[in-house]
C-alpha positions as CSV (number, residue, x, y, z in Angstrom):
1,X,0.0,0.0,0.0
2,X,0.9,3.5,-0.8
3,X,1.0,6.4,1.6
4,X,2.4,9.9,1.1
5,X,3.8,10.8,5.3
6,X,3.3,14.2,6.0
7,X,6.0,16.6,6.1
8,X,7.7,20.3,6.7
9,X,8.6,22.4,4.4
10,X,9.0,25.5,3.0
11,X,6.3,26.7,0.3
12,X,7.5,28.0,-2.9
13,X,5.8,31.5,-2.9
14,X,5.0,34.2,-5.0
15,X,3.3,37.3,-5.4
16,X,2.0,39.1,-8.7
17,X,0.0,41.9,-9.5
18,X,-0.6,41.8,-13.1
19,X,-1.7,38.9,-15.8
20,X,2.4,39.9,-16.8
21,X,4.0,38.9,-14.0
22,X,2.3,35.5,-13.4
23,X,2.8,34.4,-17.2
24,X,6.1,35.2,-16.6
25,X,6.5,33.6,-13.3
26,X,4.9,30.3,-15.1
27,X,7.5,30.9,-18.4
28,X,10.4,31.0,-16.1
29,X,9.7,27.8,-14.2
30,X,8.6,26.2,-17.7
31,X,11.9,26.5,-19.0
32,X,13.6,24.9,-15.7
33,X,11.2,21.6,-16.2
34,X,11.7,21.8,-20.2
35,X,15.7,21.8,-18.8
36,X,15.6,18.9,-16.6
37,X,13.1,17.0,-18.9
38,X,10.4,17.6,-17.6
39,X,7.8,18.0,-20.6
40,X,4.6,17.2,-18.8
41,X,1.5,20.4,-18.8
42,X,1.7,22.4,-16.0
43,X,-1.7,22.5,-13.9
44,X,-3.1,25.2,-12.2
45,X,-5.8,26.0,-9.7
46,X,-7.4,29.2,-8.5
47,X,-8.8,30.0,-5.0
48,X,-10.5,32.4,-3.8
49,X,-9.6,32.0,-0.1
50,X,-6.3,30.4,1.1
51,X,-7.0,27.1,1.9
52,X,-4.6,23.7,1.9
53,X,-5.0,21.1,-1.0
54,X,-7.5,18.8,0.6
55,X,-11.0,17.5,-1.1
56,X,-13.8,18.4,-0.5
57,X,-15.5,15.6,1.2
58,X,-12.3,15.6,3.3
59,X,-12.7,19.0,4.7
60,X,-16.3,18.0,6.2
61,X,-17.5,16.3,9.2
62,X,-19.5,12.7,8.3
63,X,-22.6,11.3,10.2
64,X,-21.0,8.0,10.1
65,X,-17.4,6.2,8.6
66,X,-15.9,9.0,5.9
67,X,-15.1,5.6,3.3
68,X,-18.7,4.3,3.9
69,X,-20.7,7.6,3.2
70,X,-18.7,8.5,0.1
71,X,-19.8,5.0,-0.8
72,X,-24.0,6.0,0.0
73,X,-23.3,9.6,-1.7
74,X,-21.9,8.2,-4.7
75,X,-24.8,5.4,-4.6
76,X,-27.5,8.0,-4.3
77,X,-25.9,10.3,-6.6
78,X,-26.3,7.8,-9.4
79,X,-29.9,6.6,-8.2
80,X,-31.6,10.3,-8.3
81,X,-29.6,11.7,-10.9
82,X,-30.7,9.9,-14.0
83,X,-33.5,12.6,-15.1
84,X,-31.0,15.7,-14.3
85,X,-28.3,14.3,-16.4
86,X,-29.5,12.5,-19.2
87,X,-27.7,14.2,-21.4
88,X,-24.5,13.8,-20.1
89,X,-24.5,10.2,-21.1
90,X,-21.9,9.2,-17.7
91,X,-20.7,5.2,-18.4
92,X,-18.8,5.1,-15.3
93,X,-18.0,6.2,-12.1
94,X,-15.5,8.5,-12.9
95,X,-17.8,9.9,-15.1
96,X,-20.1,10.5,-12.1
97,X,-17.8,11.8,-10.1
98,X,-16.9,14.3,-12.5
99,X,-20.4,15.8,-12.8
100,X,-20.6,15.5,-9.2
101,X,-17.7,17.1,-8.5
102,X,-18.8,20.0,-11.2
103,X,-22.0,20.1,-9.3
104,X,-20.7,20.6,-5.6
105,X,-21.1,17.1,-4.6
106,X,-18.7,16.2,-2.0
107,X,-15.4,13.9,-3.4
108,X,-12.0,12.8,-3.0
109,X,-11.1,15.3,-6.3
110,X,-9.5,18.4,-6.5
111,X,-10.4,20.6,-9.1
112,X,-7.3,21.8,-12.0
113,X,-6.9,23.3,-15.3
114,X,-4.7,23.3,-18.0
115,X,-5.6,26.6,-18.6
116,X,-3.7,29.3,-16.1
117,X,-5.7,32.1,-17.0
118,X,-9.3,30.0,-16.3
119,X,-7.3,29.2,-12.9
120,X,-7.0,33.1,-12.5
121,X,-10.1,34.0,-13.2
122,X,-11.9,31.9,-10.7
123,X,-9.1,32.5,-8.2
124,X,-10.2,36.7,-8.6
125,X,-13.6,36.6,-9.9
126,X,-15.1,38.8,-7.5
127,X,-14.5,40.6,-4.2
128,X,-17.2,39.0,-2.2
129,X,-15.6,37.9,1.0
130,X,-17.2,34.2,2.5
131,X,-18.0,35.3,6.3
132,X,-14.9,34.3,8.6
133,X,-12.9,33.8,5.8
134,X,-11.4,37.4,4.8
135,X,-8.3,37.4,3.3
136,X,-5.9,39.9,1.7
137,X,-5.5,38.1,-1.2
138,X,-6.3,35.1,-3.6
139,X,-4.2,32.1,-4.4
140,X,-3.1,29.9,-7.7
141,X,-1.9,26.9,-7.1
142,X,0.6,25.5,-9.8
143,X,1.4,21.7,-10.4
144,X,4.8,21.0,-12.0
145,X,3.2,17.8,-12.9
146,X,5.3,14.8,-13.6
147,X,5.1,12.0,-16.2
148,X,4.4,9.4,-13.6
149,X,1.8,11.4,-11.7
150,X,-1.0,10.8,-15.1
151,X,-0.1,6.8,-14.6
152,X,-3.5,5.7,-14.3
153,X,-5.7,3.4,-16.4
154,X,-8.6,4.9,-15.1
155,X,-10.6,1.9,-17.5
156,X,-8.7,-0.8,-15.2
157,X,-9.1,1.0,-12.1
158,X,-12.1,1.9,-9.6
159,X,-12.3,5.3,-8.1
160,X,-11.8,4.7,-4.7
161,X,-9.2,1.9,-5.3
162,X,-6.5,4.3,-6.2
163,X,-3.4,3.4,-4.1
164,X,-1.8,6.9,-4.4
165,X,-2.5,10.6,-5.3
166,X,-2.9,10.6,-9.3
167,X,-4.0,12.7,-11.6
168,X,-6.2,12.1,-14.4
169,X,-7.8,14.4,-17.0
170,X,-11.8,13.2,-17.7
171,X,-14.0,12.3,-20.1
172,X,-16.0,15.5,-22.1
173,X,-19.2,15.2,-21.1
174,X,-20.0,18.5,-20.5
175,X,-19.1,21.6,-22.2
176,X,-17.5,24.0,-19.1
177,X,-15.3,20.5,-18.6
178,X,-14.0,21.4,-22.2
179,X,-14.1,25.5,-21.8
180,X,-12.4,25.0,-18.4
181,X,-9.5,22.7,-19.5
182,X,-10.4,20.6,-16.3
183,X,-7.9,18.2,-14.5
184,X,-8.9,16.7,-11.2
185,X,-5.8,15.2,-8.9
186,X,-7.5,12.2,-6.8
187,X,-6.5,10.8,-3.9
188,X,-5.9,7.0,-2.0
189,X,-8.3,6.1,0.9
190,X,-6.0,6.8,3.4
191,X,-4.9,10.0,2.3
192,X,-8.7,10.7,2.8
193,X,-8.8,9.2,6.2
194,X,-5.9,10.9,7.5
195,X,-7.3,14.3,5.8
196,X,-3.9,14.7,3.7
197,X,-2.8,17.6,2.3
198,X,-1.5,17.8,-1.0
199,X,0.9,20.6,-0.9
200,X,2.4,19.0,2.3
201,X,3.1,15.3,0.9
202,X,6.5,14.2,0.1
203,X,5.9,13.0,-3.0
204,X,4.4,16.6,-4.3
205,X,5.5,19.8,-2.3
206,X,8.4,20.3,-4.2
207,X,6.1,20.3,-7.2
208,X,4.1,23.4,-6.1
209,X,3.8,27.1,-6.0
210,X,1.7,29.2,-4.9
211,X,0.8,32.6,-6.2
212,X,-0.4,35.2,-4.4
213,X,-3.0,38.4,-5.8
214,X,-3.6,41.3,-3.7
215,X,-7.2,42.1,-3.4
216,X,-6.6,45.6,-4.4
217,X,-5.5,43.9,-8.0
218,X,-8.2,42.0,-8.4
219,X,-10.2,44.4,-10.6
220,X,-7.9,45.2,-12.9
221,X,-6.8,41.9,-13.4
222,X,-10.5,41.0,-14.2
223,X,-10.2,43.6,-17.1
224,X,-7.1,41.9,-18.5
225,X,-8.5,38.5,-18.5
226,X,-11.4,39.8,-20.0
227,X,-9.4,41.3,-22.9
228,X,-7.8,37.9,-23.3
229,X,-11.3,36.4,-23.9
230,X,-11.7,34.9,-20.1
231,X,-14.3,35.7,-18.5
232,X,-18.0,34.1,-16.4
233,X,-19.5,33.4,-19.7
234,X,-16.2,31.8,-21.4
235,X,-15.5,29.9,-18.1
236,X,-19.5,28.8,-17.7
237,X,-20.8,28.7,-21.1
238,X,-25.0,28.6,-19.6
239,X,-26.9,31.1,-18.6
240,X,-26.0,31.6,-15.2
241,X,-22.5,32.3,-16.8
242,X,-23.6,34.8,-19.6
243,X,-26.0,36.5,-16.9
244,X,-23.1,37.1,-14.4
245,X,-20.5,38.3,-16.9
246,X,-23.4,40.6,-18.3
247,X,-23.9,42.2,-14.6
248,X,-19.9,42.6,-14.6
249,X,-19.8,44.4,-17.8
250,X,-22.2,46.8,-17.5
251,X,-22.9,47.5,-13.5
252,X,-19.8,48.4,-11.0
């Protein structure tokens, strides 16, 4: 069995205040991975509030054993979902757990992109502040994946049988999956158990940055990306997407 230990480090980190200075803060560290051989996609993941690399169904408190209610919520996810996502056509259970990961259902995935500027964008969206959770700033996370970390037949291999953190990139089945590059990193059972986060594992702190934005850039930032052609209706292509990017371009 496979078990990342926990342990302490110091976190690569950075600070940027302009679309500039984080493409060329990604450029830079390109190069040193292209230099060492290192050809695998970088990965990137925006957030809003400053929080470690753990899952979501790790982060809450179960009425019961974690391993045996994420068994029940996948269960009942697939049982009462049939009707809401017909057209999404999922074939497996990592399909599910895509949609229900896209759809705030609690998993053992983390959310990436290929896509740095999508990760921006939802890391500075807005400057709504979640009650107890005000910070000065926002955070991308960036993966300098390796070629052994995508090792993962996910055909020959059950969700929750996964031995150690992996990443795997799923199948299209519905269109903001496409328009946000999406990547998800999953982890083992007992990385789940023992609440494990990502950015303190042995096996992947040393791959990691973390970028910081300054709330006061956030705006501006906003502007740029929107220039670049990101922005709520690009990254959500519905209506709740075309509606909020509509409210940002034409109210304060």
């Amino acid at each position: 069995m496979f078990f990342h230990k926990v342990v302490k480090f110091y976190m690569v980190e950075e600070e940027i205040t302009s679309v500039e200075e984080y493409l060329q803060i990604i450029r830079e560290n390109k190069e040193k991975n292209l230099s060492r051989g290192n050809q695998e996609d970088f990965l990137f993941r925006g957030q809003k509030i400053d929080h470690p690399l753990i899952p979501k169904i790790a982060r809450l408190k179960p009425r019961g054993d974690l391993l045996a209610i994420e068994q029940k919520l996948l269960q009942e996810f697939k049982r009462t979902s049939p009707l809401l996502i017909n057209d999404q056509h999922p074939m497996d259970d990592w399909d599910y757990l895509t949609l229900g990961q896209h759809f705030g259902l609690p998993t053992r995935l983390l959310d990436w992109s290929n896509n740095p500027l999508a990760a921006l964008w939802f890391a500075i969206w807005n400057d709504e502040i979640l009650e107890g959770e005000q910070t000065p700033y926002a955070v991308v996370w960036i993966m300098m994946a390796e070629v052994h970390d995508f090792e993962l037949s996910i055909g020959e291999v059950h969700p929750f049988a996964v031995q150690e953190t992996k990443i795997f990139r799923p199948r299209i089945i519905k269109q903001r999956i496409n328009n946000q590059s999406a990547v998800f990193s999953i982890q083992s059972s007992d990385e789940i158990k023992e609440k494990c986060r990502l950015n303190e594992t042995d096996s992947f702190h040393k791959k990691l940055i973390k970028i910081k934005i300054p709330a006061d850039k956030f705006a501006d930032i906003r502007t740029d990306l929107n220039t670049l052609g990101v922005n709520a209706y690009t990254i959500f292509p519905e209506l709740s997407g075309l509606c909020s990017y509509l409210q940002w371009r034409y109210f304060q």
